[in-house]
PAGUMI-491713 format. One record per atom (N, C-alpha, C): residue in three letters; x, y, z. Coordinates in steps of 0.2 Angstrom, whole numbers, plus 5000, padded with zeros to 4 digits. Atoms other than C-alpha are relative to their C-alpha. Layout:
REM residues N
alaXYZ;...
This chain:
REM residues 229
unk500250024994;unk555038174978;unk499349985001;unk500750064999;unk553638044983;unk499650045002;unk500449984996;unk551938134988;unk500149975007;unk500250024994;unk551638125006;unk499549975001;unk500450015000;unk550138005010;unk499750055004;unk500549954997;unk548638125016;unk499349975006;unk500350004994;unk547838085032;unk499750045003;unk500549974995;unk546238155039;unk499949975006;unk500150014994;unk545838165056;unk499350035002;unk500549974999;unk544138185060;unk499849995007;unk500149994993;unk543538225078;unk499650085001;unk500249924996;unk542638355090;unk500550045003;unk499649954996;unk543738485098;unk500150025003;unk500150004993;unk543338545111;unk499949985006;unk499850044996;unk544138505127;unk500449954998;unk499450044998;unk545338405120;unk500450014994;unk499449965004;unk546538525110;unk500849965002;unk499450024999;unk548038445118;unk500149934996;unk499950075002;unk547638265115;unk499950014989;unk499750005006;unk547538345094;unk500550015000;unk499449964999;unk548838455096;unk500849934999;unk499350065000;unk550138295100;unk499949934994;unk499850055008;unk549338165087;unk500150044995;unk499649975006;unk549738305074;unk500750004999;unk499149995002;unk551438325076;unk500349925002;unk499650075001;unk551738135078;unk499949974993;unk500150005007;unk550638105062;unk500450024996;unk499649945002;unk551538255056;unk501049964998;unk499350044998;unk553338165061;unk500449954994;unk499950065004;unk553038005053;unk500050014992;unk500050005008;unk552738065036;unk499550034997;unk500550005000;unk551138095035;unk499950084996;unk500549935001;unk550138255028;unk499350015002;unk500650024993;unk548938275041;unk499350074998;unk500449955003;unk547338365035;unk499449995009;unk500549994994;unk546438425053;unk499850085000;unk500349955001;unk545138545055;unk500450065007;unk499649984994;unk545938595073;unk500550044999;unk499549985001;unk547538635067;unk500050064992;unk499749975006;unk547038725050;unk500149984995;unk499750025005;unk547638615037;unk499549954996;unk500450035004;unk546138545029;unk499850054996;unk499949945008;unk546138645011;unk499250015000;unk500649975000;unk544438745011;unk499950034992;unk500149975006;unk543538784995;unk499550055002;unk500449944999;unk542638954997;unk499349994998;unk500349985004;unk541238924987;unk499549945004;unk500750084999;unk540438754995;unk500050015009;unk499950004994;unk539838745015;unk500549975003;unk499650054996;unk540638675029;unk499949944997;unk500250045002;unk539838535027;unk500249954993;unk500049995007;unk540138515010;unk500849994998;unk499050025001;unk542138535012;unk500149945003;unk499950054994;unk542238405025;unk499849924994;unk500250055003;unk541238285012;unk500750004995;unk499450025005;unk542738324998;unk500549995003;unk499550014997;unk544038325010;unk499949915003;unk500050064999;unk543538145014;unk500349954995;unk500050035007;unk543438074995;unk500950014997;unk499149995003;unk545238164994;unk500549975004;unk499550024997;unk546138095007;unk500349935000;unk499750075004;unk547237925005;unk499649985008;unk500150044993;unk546937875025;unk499650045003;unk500549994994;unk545437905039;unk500149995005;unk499950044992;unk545737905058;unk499250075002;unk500549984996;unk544237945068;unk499950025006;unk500049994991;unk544137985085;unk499250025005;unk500749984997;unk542337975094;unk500050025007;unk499849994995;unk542338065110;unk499550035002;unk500750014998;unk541238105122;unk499450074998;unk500249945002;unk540938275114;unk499649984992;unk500350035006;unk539638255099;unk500450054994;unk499649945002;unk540538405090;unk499350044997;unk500549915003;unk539738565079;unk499949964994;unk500150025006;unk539338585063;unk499349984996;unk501050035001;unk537338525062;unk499850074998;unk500249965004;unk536738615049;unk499250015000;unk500650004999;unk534838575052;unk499849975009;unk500350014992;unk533538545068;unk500049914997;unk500150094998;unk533838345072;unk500649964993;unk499450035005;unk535538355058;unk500549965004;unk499450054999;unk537238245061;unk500750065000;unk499549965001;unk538638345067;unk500749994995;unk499649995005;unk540038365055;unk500549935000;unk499750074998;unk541138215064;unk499649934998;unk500550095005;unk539638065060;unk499850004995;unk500550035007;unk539238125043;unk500750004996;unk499250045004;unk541438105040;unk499849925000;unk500250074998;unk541337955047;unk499549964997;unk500550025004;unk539937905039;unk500050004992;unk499850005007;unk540537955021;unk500849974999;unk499450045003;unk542337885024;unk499649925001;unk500350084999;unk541237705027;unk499849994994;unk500450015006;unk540237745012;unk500549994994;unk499750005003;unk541737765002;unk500549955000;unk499450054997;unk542737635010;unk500650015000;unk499449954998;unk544237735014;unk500249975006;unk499850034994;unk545437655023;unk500150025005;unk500149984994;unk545137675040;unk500349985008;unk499850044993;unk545737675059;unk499550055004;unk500450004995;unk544337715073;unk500250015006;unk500149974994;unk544537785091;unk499750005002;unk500649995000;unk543237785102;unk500150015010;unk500050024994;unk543337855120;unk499649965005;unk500350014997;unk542737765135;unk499550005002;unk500849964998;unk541537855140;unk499549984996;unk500550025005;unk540737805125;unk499749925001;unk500050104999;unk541037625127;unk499449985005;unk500450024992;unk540337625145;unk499150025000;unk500849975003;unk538737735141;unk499549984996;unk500350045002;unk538037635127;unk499949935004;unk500250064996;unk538137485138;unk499650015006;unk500849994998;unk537237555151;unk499550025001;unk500949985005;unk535937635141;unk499549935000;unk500550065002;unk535737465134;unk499549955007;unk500350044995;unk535437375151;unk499550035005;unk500749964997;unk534137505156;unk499750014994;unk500850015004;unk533137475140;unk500150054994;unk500049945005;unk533737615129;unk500649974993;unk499650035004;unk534737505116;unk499950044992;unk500250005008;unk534037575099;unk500350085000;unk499649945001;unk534637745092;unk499250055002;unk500749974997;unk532637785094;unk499549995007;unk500249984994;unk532537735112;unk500450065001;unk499649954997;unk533937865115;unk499750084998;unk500349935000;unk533137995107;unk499550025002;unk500649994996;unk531637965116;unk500150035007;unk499649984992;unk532637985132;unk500150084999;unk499849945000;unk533338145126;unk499450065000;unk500549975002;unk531838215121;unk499550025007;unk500250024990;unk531138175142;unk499950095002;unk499949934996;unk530538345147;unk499549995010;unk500350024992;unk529838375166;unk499350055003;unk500749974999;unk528138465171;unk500150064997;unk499849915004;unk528838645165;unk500249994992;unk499950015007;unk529238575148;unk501049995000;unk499649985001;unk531038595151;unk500549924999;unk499650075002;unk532438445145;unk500249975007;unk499950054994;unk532638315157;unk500850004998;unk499350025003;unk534338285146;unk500650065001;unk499449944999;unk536038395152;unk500549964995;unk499349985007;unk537038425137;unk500650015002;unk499449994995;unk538538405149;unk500449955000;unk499650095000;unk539938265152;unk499649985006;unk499750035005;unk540038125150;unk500150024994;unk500050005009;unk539238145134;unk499550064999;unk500849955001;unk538238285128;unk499649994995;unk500350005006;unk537438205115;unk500149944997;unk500050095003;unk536638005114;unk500349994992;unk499750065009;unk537038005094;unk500650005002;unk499250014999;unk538937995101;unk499749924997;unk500150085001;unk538137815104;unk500049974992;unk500350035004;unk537537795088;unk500750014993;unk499550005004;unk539037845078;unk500549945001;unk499650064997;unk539837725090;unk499649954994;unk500450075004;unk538737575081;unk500350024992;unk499950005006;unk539037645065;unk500650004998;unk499350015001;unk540937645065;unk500149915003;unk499850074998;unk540837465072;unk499349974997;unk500549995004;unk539537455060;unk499549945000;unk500650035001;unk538137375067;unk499249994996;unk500449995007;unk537137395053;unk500149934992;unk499750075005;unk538037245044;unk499949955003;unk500150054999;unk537437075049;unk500949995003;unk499449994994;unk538937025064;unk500849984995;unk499650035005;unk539836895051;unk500250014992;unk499849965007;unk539837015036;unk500450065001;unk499749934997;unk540537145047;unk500749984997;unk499349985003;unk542237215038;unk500350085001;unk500049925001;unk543037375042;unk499750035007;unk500249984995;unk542437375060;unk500450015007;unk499850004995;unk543637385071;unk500050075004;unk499849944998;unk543737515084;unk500450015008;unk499650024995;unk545037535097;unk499750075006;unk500449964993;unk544337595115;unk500550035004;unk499549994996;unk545337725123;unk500050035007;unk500249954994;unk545537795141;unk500350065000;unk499649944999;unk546937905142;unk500350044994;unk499949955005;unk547838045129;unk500649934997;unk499750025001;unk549237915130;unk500049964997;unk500350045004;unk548237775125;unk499950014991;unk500249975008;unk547637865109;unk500550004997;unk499549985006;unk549237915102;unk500549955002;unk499850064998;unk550037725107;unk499749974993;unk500350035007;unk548737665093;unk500350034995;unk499649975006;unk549137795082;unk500750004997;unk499149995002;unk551037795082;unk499949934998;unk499950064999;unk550837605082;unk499750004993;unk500350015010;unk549637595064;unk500350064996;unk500049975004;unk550137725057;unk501050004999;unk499350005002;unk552237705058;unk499949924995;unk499950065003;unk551937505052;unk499750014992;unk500149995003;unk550837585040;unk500850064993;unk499749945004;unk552137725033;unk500649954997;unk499450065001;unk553637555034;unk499949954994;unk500250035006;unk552537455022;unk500050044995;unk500149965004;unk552237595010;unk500750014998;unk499149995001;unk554337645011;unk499949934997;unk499850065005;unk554537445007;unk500050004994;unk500450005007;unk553437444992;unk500350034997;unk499749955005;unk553937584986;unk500550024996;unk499150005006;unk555837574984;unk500249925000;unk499850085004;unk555937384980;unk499549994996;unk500650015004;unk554137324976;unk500250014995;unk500049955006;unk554237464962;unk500550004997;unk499350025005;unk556037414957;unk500149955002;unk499850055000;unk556137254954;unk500749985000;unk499550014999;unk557937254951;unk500450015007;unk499549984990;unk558537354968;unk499849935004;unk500350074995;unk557337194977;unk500649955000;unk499750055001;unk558337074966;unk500750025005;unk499349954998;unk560037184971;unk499949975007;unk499850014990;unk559437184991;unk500049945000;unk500150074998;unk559136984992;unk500649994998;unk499050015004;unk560836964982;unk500350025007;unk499449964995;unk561837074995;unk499849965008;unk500150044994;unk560937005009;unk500349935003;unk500050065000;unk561136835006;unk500749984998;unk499150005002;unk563036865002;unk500149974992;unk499850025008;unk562736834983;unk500550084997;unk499749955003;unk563736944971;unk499550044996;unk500749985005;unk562137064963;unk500249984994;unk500050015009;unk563037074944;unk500449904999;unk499650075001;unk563636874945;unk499549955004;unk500050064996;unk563136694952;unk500149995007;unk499550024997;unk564336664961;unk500050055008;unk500349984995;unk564336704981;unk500850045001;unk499649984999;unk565536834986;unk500549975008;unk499850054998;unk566936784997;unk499950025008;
């Protein structure tokens, strides 16, 4: 029996359990072996950090889907670290691990009018954050939309502007509003994905069967020349 391809899904969690909860058991559906921290099924090594799992489970999986949401997620192992979701993200780029990207609105809309009030660079945003008010205390609520401008900045980094525009590869990221949205992309890449994969691998891989199905097809006789009647 053929492995199942292994598909990570990396994303925040909180608050929007239902919207994994339904891409798992579609992923799940289509063939998939769906490696989510949400659900459980990301294989932990006892011996190494979170942190640290997250990086092997990236290196281990065939396929990457990301989902950037307005939650920045956990996981920040140091004061001004990258929560667990932008340093996947950031090591499936590294590794070049074929990738599909999600990215809520909220997101989309936020960095653009950050940008049109002056805060475009990842280091004006963190200057914003930083804004405290005569008492010292954060000008910035850790609340929705976003609780946490580096969303922004993962954003960039998955649509990787860090790569001159015209060298950009690998950058695509699809904007979603609603739950229905998300898992409309999903099902859509990932079944044409699982149909290619079936092709390949019961013809591609036998050349004979190929030859056989274009015979049968084409109303040839497979063991003969000659067309059947």
């Amino acid at each position: 029996m053929a492995r199942r391809p292994i598909l990570m899904v990396s994303s925040a969690v909180f608050g929007f359990e239902e919207l994994l909860d339904r891409l798992y058991a579609i992923l799940d559906s289509l063939g998939f072996e769906v490696w989510m921290s949400h659900k459980g099924t990301v294989p932990v090594d006892s011996s190494l950090s979170a942190l640290e799992n997250c990086r092997q489970v990236v290196e281990a999986c065939d396929l990457f889907l990301g989902i950037i949401l307005p939650r920045y997620g956990s996981g920040i192992e140091r004061d001004g670290g990258e929560s667990i979701t932008h340093e996947e993200i950031r090591y499936a780029i590294a590794n070049e691990k074929p990738r599909w990207i999600l990215a809520h609105e909220h997101v989309v809309v936020a960095r653009a009018l950050l940008r049109n009030l002056g805060f475009g660079s990842p280091e004006d945003r963190q200057a914003l954050m930083a804004r405290t008010d005569d008492e010292g205390k954060s000008l910035f609520k850790r609340k929705p939309p976003l609780d946490d401008l580096r969303i922004i900045d993962l954003y960039e980094l998955a649509t990787r502007h860090d790569v001159r525009l015209e060298h950009r590869r690998g950058n695509w990221v699809q904007t979603f509003v609603t739950d229905g949205d998300a898992l409309l992309f999903a099902t859509s890449q990932f079944r044409r994905y699982q149909e290619a994969e079936a092709f390949a691998r019961g013809t591609i891989g036998d050349a004979d069967t190929l030859i056989d199905e274009i015979d049968r097809r084409s109303g040839r006789d497979p063991e003969g020349s000659s067309e059947t009647p």
